[in-house]
MMTF fields as JSON, N, C-alpha, C and O atoms, coordinates in Angstrom:
{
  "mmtfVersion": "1.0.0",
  "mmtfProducer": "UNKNOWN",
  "numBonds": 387,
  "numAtoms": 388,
  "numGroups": 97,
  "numChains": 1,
  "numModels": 1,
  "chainsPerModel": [1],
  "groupsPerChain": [97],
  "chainIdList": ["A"],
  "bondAtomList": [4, 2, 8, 6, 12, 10, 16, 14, 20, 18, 24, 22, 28, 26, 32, 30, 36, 34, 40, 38, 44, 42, 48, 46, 52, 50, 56, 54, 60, 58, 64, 62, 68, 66, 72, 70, 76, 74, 80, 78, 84, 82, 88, 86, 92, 90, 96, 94, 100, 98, 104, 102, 108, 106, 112, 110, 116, 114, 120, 118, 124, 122, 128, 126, 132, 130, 136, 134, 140, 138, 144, 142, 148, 146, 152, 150, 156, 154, 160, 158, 164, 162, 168, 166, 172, 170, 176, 174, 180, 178, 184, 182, 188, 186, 192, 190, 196, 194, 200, 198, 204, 202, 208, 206, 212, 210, 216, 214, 220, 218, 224, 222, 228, 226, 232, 230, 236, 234, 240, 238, 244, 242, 248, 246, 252, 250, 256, 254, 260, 258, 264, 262, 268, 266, 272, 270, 276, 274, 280, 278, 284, 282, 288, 286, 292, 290, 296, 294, 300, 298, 304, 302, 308, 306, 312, 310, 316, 314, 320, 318, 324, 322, 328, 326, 332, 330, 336, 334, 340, 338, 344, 342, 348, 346, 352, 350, 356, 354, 360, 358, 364, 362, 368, 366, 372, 370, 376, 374, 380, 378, 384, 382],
  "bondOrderList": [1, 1, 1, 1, 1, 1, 1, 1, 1, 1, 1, 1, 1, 1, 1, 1, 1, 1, 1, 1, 1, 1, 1, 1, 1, 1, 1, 1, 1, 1, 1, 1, 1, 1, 1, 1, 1, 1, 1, 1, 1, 1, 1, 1, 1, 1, 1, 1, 1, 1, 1, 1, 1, 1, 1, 1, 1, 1, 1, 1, 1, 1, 1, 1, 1, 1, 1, 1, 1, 1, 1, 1, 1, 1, 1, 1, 1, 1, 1, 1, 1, 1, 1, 1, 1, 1, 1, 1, 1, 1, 1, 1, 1, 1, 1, 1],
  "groupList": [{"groupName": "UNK", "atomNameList": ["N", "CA", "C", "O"], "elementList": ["N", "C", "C", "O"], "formalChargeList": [0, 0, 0, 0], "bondAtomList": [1, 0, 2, 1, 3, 2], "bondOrderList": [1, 1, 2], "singleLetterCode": "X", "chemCompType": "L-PEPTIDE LINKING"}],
  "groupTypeList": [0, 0, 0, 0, 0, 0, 0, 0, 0, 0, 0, 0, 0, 0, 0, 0, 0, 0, 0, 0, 0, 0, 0, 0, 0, 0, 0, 0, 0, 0, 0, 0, 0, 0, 0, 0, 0, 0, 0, 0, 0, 0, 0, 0, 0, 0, 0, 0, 0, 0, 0, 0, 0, 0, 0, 0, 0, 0, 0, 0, 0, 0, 0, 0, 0, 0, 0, 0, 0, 0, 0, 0, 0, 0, 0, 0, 0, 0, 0, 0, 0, 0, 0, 0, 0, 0, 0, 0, 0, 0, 0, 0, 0, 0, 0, 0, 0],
  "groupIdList": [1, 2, 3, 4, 5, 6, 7, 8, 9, 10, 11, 12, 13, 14, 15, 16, 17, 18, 19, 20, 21, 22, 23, 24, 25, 26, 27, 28, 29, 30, 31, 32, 33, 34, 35, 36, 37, 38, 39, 40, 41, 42, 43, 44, 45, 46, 47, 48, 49, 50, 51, 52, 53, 54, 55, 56, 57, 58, 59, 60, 61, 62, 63, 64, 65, 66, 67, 68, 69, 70, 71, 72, 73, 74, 75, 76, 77, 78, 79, 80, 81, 82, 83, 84, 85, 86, 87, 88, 89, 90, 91, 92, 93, 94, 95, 96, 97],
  "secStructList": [7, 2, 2, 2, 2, 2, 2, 2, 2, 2, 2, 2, 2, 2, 6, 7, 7, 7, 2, 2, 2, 2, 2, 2, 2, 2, 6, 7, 7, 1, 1, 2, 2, 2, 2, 2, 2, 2, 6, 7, 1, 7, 7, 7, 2, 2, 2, 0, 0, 0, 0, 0, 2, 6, 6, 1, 7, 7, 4, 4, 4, 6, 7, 7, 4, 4, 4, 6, 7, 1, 7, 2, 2, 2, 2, 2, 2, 2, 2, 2, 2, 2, 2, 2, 2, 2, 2, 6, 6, 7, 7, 7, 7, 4, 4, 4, 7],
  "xCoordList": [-12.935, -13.537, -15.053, -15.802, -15.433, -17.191, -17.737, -18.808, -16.878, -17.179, -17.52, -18.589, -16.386, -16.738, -17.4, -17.662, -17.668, -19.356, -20.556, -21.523, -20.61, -21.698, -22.121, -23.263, -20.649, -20.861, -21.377, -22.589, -20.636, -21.052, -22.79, -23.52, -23.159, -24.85, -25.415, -26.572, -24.777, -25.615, -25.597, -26.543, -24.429, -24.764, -25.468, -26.269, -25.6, -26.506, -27.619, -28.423, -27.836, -28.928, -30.02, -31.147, -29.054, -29.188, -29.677, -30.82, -29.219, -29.118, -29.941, -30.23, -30.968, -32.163, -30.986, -30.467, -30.798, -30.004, -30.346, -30.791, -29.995, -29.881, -29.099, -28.527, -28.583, -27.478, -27.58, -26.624, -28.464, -28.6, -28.013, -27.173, -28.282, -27.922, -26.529, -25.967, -25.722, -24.34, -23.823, -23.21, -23.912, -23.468, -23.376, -22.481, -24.599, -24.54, -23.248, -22.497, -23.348, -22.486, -20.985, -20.078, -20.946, -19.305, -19.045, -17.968, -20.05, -19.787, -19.531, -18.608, -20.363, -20.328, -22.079, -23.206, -21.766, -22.821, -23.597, -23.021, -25.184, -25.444, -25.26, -25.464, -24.945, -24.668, -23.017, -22.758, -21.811, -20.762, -20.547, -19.466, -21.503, -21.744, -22.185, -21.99, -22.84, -23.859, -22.557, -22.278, -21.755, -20.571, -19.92, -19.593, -19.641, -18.979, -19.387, -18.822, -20.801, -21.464, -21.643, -21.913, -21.412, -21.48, -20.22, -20.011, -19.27, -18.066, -17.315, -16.386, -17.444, -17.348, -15.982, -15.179, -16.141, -14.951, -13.902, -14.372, -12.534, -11.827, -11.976, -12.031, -12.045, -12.45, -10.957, -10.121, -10.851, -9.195, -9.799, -10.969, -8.488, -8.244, -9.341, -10.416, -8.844, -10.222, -11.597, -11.974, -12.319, -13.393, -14.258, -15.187, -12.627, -13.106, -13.636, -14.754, -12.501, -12.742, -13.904, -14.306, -14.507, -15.423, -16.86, -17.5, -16.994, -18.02, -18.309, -19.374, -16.996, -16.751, -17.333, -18.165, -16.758, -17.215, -18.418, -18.813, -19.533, -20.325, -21.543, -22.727, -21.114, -22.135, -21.567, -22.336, -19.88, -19.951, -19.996, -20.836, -18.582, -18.151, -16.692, -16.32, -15.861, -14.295, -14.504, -15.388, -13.422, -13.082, -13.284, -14.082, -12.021, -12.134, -13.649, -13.905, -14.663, -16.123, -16.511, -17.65, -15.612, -16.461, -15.695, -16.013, -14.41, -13.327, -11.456, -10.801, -10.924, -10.064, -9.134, -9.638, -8.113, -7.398, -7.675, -7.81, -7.693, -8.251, -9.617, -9.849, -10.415, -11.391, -11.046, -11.866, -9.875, -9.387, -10.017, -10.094, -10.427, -10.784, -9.65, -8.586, -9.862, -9.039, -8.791, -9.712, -7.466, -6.784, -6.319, -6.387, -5.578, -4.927, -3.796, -3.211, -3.384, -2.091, -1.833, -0.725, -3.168, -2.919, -2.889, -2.073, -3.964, -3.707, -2.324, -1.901, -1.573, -0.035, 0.275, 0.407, 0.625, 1.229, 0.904, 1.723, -0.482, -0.87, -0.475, -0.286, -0.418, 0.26, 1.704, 2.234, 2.176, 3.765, 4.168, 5.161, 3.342, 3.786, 3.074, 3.48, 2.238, 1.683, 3.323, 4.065, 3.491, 4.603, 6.085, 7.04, 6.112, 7.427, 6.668, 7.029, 5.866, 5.808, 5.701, 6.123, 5.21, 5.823, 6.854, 7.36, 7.234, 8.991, 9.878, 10.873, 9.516, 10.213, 9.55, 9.666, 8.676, 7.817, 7.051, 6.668, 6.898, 5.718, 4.471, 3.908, 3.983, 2.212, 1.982, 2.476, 0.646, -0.172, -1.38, -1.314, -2.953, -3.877, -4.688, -4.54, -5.422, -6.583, -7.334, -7.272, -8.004, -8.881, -7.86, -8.452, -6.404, -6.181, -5.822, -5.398, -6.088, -5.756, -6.786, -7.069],
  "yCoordList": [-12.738, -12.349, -12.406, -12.7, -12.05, -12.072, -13.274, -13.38, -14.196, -16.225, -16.164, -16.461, -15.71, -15.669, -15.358, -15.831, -14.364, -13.12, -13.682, -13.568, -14.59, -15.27, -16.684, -17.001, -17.741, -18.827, -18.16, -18.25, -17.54, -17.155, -17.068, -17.708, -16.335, -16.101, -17.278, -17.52, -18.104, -19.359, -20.344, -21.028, -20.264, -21.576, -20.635, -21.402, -19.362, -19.054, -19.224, -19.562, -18.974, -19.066, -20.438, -20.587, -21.274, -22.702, -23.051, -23.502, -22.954, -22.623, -21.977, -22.055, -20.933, -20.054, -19.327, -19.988, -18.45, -17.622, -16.215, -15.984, -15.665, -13.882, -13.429, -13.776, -12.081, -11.299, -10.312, -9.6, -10.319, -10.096, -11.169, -11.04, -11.883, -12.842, -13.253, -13.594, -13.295, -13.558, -12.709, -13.03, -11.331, -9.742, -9.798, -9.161, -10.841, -10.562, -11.362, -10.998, -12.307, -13.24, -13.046, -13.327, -12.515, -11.575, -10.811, -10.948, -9.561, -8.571, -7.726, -6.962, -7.588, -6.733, -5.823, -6.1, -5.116, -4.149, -5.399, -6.48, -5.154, -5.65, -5.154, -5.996, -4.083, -2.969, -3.78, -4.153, -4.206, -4.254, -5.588, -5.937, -6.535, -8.171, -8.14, -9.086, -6.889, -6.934, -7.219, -8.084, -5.849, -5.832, -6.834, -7.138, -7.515, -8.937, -10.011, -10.51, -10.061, -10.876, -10.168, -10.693, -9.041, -7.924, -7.967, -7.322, -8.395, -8.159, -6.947, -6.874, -5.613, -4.761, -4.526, -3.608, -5.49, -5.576, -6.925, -7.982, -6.899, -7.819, -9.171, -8.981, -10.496, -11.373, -11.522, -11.814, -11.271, -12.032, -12.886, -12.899, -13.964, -15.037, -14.791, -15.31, -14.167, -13.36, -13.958, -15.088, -13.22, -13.206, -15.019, -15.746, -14.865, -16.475, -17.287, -17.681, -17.33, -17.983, -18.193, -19.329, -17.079, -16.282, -17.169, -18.122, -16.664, -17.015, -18.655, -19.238, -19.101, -20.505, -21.338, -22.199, -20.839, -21.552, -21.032, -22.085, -20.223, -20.182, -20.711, -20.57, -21.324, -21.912, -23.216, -24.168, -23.54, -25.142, -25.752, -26.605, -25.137, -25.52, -25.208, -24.261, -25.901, -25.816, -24.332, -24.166, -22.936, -22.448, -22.469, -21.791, -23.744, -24.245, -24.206, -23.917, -24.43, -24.309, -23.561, -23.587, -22.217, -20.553, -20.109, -19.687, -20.118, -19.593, -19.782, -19.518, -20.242, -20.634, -19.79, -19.187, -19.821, -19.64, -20.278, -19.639, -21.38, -21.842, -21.229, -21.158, -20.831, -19.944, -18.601, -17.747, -18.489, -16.93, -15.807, -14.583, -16.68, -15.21, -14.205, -14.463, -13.299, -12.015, -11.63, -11.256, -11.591, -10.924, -11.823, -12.959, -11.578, -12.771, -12.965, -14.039, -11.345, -11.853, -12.87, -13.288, -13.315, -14.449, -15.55, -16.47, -15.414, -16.747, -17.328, -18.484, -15.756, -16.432, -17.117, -18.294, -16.355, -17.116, -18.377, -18.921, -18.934, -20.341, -21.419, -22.633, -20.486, -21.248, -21.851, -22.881, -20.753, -20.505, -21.666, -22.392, -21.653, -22.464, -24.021, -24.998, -24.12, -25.677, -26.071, -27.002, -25.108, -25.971, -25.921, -26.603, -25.12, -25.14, -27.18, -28.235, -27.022, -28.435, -29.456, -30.443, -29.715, -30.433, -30.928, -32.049, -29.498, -29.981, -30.601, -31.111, -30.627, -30.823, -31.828, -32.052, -32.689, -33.544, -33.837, -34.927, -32.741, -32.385, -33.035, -32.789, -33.938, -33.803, -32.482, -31.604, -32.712, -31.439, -32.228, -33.457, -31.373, -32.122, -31.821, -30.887, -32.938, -32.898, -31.437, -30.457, -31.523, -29.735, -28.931, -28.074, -28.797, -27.467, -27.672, -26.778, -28.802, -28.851, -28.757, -28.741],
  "zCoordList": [129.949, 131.198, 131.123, 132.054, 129.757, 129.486, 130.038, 130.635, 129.775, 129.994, 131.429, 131.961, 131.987, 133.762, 134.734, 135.84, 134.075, 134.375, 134.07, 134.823, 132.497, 132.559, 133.073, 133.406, 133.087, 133.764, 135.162, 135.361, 136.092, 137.481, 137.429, 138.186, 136.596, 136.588, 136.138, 136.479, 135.391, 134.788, 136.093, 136.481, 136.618, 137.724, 138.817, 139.351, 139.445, 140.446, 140.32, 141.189, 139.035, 138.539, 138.72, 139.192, 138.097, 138.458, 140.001, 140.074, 140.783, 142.315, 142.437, 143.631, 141.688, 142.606, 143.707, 144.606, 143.56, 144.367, 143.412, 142.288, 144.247, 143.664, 143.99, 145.023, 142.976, 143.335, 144.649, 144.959, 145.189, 146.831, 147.451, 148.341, 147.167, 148.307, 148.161, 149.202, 146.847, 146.625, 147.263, 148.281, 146.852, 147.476, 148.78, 149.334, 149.785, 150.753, 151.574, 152.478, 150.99, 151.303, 151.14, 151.924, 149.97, 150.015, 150.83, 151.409, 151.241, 151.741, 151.107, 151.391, 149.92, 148.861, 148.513, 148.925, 147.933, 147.306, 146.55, 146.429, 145.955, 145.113, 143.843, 142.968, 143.467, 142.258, 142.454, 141.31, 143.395, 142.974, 142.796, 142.319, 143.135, 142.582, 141.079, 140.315, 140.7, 139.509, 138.578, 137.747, 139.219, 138.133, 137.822, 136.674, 138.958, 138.374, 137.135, 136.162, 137.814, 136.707, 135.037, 133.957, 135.357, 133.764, 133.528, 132.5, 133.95, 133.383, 133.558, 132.753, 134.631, 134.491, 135.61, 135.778, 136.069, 136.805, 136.804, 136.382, 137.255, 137.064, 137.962, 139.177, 137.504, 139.06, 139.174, 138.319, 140.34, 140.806, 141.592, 141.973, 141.927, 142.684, 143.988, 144.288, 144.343, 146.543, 145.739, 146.05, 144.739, 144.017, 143.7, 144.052, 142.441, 142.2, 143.664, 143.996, 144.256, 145.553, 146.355, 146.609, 146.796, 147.185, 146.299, 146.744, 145.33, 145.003, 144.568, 144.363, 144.523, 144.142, 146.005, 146.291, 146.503, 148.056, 147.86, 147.358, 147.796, 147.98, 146.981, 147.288, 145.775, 145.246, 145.492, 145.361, 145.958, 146.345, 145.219, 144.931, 144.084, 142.821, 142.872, 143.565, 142.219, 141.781, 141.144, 140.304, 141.687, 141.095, 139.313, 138.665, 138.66, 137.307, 136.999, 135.83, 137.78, 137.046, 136.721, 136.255, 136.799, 136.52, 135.77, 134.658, 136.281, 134.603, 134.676, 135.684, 133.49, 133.847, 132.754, 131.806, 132.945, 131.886, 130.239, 129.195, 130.404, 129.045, 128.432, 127.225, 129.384, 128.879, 128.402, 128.065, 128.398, 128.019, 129.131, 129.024, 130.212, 131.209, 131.284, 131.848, 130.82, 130.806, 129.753, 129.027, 129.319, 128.133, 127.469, 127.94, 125.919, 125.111, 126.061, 126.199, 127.02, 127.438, 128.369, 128.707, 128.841, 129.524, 128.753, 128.823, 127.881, 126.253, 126.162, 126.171, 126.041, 125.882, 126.383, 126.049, 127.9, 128.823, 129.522, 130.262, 129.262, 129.168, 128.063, 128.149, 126.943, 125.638, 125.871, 125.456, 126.749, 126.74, 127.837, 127.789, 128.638, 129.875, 129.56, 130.189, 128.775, 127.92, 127.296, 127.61, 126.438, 125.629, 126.389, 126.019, 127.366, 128.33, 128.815, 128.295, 129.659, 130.103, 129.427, 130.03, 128.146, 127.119, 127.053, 127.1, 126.882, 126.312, 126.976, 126.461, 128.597, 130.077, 130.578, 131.783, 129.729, 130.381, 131.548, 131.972, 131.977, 132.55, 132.182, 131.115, 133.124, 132.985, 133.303, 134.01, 132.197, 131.783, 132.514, 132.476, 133.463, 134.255, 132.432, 131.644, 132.358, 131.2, 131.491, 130.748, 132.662, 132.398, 131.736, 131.079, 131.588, 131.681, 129.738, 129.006, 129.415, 127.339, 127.026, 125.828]
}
């Protein structure tokens, strides 16, 4: 989750934007945008979204599962569902190996 908090600030950053102005754009606090970018809170899907339309980047550009955003327990269950599609021949998309 640390990865996600800091890509988010590295590309606003990039962009000349401020966490006023993200916050504003959510419809959020700037103290409850801060948190995001600190890691202090969880990004779900609304979030990703959210801030992904507004810097006008793929979701995947801020954090993905393969980045371990979150817990190992998602580690797993990305591990788990790689080698389920393997085995079932499934294409796998390149971003996600």
């Amino acid at each position: 989750m640390k990865v996600c908090g800091q890509n988010i600030r590295k590309i606003r950053r990039s962009r000349d934007l401020t966490q006023e102005y993200m916050a504003f754009e959510m419809g959020i606090s700037q103290k409850a945008y801060s948190d995001i970018e600190n890691s202090k809170v969880k990004i779900n899907l609304e979030i990703l979204t959210k801030i992904s339309d507004i810097l006008d980047i793929k979701p995947s550009d801020i954090c993905s599962i393969s980045h371990k955003c979150g817990n190992d327990e998602y580690e797993d269950k990305y591990q788990s569902l790689l080698e389920y599609m393997k085995k079932n021949n499934i294409s796998v998309p390149k971003e996600f190996l």
